[in-house]
C-alpha positions as CSV (number, residue, x, y, z in Angstrom):
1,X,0.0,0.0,0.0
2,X,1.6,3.2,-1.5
3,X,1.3,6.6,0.8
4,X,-0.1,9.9,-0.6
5,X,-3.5,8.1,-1.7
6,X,-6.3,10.5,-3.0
7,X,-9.4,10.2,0.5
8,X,-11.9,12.4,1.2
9,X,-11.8,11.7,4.8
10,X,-8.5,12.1,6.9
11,X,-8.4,11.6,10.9
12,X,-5.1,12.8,13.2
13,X,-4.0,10.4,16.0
14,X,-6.0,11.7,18.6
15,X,-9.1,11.4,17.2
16,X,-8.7,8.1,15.4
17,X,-7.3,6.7,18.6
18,X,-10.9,8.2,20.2
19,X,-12.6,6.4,17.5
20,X,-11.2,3.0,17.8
21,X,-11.3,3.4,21.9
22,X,-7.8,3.1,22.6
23,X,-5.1,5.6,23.6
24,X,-3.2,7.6,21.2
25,X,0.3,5.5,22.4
26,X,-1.5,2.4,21.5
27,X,-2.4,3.5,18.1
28,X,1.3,4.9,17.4
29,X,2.2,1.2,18.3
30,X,-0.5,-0.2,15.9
31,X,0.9,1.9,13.4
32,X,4.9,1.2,13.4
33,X,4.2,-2.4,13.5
34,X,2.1,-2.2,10.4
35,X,5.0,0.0,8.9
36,X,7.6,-2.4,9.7
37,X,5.2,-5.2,8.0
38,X,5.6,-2.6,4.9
39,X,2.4,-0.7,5.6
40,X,2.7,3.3,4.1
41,X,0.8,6.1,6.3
42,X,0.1,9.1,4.6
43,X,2.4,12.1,6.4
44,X,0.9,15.8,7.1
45,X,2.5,18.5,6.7
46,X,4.6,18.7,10.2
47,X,5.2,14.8,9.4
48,X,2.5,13.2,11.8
49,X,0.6,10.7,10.4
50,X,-2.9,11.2,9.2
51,X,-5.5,8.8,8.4
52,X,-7.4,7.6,5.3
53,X,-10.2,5.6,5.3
54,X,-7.9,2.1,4.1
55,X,-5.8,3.2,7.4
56,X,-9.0,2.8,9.3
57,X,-10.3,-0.3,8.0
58,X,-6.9,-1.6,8.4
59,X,-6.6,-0.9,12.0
60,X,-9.9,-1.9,13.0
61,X,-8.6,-5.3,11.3
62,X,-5.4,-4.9,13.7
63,X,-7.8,-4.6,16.4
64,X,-10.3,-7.1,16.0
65,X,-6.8,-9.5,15.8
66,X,-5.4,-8.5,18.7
67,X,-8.2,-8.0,21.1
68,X,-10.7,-10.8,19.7
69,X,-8.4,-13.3,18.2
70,X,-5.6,-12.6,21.0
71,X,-2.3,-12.3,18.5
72,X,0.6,-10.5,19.2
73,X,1.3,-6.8,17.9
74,X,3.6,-8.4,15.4
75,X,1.5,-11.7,14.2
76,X,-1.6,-9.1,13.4
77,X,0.6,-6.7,11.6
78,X,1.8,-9.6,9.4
79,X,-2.2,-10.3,9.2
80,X,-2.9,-7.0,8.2
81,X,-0.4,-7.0,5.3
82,X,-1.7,-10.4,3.7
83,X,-5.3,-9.1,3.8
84,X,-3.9,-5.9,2.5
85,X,-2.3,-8.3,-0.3
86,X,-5.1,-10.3,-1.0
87,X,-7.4,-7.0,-1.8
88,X,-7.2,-5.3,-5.2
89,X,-6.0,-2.3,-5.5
90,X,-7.5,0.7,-5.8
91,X,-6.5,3.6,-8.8
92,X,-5.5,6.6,-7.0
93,X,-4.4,10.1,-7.8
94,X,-1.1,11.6,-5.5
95,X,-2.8,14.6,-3.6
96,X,-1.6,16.4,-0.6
97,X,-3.3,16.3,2.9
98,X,-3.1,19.5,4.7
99,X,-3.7,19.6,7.9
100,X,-7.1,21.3,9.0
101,X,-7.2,24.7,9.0
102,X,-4.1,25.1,6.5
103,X,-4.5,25.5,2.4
104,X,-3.1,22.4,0.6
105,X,0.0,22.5,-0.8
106,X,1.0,20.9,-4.6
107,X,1.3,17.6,-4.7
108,X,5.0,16.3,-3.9
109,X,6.5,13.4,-5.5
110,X,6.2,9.9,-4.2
111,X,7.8,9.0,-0.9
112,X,10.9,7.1,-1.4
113,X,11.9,4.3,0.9
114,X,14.8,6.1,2.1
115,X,12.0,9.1,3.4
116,X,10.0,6.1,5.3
117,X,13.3,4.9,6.6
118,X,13.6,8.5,7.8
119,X,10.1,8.8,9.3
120,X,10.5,5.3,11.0
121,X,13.8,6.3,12.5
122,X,12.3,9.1,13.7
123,X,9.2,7.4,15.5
124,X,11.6,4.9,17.5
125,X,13.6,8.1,18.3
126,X,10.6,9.5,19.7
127,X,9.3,6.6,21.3
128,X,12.9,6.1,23.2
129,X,12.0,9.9,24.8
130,X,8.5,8.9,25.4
131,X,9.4,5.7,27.5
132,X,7.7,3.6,24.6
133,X,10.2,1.2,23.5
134,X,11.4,0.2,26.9
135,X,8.0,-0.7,27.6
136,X,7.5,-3.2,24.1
137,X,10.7,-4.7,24.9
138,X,9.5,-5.4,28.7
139,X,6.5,-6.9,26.7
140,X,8.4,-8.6,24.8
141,X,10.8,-9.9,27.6
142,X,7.3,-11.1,29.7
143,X,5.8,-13.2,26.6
144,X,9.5,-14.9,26.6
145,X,9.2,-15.4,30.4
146,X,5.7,-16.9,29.8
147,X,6.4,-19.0,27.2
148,X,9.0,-20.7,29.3
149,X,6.9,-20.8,31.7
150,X,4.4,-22.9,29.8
151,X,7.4,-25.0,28.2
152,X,8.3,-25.5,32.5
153,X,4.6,-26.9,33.2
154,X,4.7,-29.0,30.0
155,X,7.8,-30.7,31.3
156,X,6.4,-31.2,35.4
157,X,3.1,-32.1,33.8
158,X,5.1,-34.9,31.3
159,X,7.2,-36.1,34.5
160,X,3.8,-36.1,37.0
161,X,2.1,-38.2,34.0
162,X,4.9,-40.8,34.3
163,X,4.9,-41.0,38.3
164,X,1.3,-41.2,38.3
165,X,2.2,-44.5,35.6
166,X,4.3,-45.7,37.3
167,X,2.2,-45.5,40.7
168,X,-0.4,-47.3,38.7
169,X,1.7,-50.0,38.0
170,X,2.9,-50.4,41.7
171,X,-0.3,-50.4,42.9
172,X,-1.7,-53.0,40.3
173,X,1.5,-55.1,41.6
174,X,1.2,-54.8,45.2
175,X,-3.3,-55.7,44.5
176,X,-1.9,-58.9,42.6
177,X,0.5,-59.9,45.7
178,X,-2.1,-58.9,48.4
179,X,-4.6,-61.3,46.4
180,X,-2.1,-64.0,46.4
181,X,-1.7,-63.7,50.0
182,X,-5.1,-63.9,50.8
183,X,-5.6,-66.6,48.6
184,X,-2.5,-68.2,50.3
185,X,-4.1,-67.5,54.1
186,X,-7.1,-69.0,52.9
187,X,-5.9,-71.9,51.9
188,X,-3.6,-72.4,54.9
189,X,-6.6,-71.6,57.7
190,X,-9.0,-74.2,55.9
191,X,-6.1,-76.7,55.6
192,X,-5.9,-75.8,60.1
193,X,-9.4,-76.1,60.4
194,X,-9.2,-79.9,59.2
195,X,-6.2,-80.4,60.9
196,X,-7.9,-79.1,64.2
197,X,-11.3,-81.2,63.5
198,X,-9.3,-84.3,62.4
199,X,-7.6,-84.4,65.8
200,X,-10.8,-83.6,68.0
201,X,-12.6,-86.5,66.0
202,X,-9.5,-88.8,67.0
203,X,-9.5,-88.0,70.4
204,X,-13.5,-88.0,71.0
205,X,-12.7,-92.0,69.7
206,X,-9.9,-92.5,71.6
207,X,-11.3,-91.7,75.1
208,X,-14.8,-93.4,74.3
209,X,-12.3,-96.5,73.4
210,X,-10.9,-95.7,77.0
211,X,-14.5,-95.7,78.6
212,X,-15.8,-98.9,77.0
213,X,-12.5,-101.0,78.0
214,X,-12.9,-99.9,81.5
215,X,-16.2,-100.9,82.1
216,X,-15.4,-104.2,81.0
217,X,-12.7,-104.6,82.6
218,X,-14.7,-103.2,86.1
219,X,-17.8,-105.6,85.2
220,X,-17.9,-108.9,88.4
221,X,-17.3,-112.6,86.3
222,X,-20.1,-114.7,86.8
223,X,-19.4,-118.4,88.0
């Protein structure tokens, strides 16, 4: 998308930041990620950005990415571009965009990479005085943090996965041996019980033995 497109409808920061509900550091964020994608803003007169209607369609698409479909900055940039890639292109006439309140000027020639180059440098120079690039890289640096993070729980998770296996297999082990014992008991306290009523049957038949033989042998002879 080439800068210095003909609209009939051009928006300042501040009040396309309004319009989208966000603040006007957010939207100067929005913007230099889409120009490091490739994306071309139109530049006023004093060298702010100002806004066509494509740049609003393009950052409401920026928007609904990052806040619906919860992509990075730099993932719904690249979005952004291959949407931007994907629709035809419009004919356009080179006008310039005055800001409001001051008589346009003639139309300049096309903006040369080396001028966006310029203007780019000159946004990160401005966001290192405004505090704004510290804060991206600290972004940055806490979406690395997180990530490892997630990559730390992956690995406990694996390695509680495999104890809890493992348990399962120690326990199925120690139910088989517990069922043998039982099964071992069982066997052993039935083999006692006839062992037990064996002996009281032999002894009930011993002493009536005993009892029998002594009344005979107490009984008076007869002559």
């Amino acid at each position: 998308m080439l800068a210095h497109e003909t609209t009939t409808d051009v928006r300042l920061t501040h009040d396309l930041a309004k319009q989208l509900g966000i603040s006007d550091s957010s939207l100067r964020r929005w913007c230099r990620m889409l120009e490091f994608q490739g994306y071309s803003f139109v530049l006023g007169e004093d060298g702010a950005r100002v806004f066509r209607e494509q740049d609003l369609a393009a950052l409401k698409r920026f928007q609904v990415l990052v806040k619906h479909k919860r992509m990075n900055l730099e993932d719904a940039a690249k979005g952004v571009m291959e949407a931007c890639l994907e629709e035809p292109a419009a004919p356009a006439e080179a006008v310039v965009l005055a800001l409001p309140g001051e008589p346009p000027a003639e139309a300049p020639e096309p903006a040369l990479s080396t001028e966006v180059i310029a203007h780019l440098k000159t946004s990160i120079e401005t966001d290192v005085r405004m505090g704004l690039l510290p804060e991206l890289l600290s972004l940055k640096q806490s979406l690395n943090e997180m990530d490892f993070e997630v990559q730390e729980l992956k690995v406990r998770n694996k390695k509680l996965l495999q104890q809890f296996a493992e348990q399962q297999e120690e326990l199925s082990t120690l139910k088989g041996y517990i069922e043998n014992r039982v099964e071992q008991r069982d066997k052993e306290l039935m083999f006692a019980l006839r062992e037990i009523q064996q002996t009281k049957t032999q002894m009930a038949a011993a002493r009536d033995k005993r009892w029998w033989k002594f009344w005979d042998d107490s009984a008076p002879m007869r002559g």
